[in-house]
N, C-alpha and C positions, 0 to 999 in steps of 0.2 A: 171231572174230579171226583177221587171219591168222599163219601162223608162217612162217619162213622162217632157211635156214643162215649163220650165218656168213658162211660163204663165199658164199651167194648175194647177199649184202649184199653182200660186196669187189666182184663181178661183174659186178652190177645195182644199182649205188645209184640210180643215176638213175630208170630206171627203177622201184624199188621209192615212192622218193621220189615221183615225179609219181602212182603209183598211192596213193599214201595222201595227198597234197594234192587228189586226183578225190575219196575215196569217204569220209576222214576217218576211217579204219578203225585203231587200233594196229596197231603190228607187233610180234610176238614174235620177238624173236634168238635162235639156241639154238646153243649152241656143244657141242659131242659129245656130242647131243640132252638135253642140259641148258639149262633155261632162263640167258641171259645179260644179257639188255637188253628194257627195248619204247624201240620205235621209235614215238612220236607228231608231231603237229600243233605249231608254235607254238601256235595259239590253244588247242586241247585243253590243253595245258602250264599256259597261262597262266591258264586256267580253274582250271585245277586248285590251280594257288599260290594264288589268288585263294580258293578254298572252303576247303584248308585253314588260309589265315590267318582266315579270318575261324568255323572248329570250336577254333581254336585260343583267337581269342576266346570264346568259348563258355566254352572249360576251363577258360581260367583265374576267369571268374567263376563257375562249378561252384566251384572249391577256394576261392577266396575265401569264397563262403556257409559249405562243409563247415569253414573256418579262424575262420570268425565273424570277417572282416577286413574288416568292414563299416562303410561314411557313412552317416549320414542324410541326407538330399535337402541341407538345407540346411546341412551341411558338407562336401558335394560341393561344391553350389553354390560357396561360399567362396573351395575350393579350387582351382575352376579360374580365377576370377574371378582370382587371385593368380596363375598360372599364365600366363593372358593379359594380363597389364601389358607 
């Protein structure tokens, strides 16, 4: 990954920007060498909301089973059948 200052960001956005739309690499920002920001891709980004809505689904039917907040097939069914009127 690459890392890069602050200030090499205010100086070279462009620049840093066209190299991470070439190689699709993050950028680490570090501001008085402490980590501050990544610098990604749209599409990396959107990938990303994308995975964790869909871990997020995941959880929440994890706690459902651990809550015992459970349908059975056919009062799922039911349910959505009512849902879609």
């Amino acid at each position: 990954m690459k890392v890069e200052l602050v200030t090499t960001l205010k100086r070279q956005a462009t620049k840093i920007l066209s190299e991470l739309k070439a190689n699709k690499e993050p950028v680490l920002i570090t501001e008085h060498g402490k980590p501050s920001a990544y610098l990604l891709s749209v599409d990396d980004y959107e990938l990303m909301q994308r995975r964790l809505a869909i871990l997020e689904g995941i959880a929440r039917g994890e706690r459902a089973i651990t809550e015992e907040k459970l349908l059975s097939h056919h009062d799922a069914k039911e349910q959505m059948s009512r849902w879609l009127k």
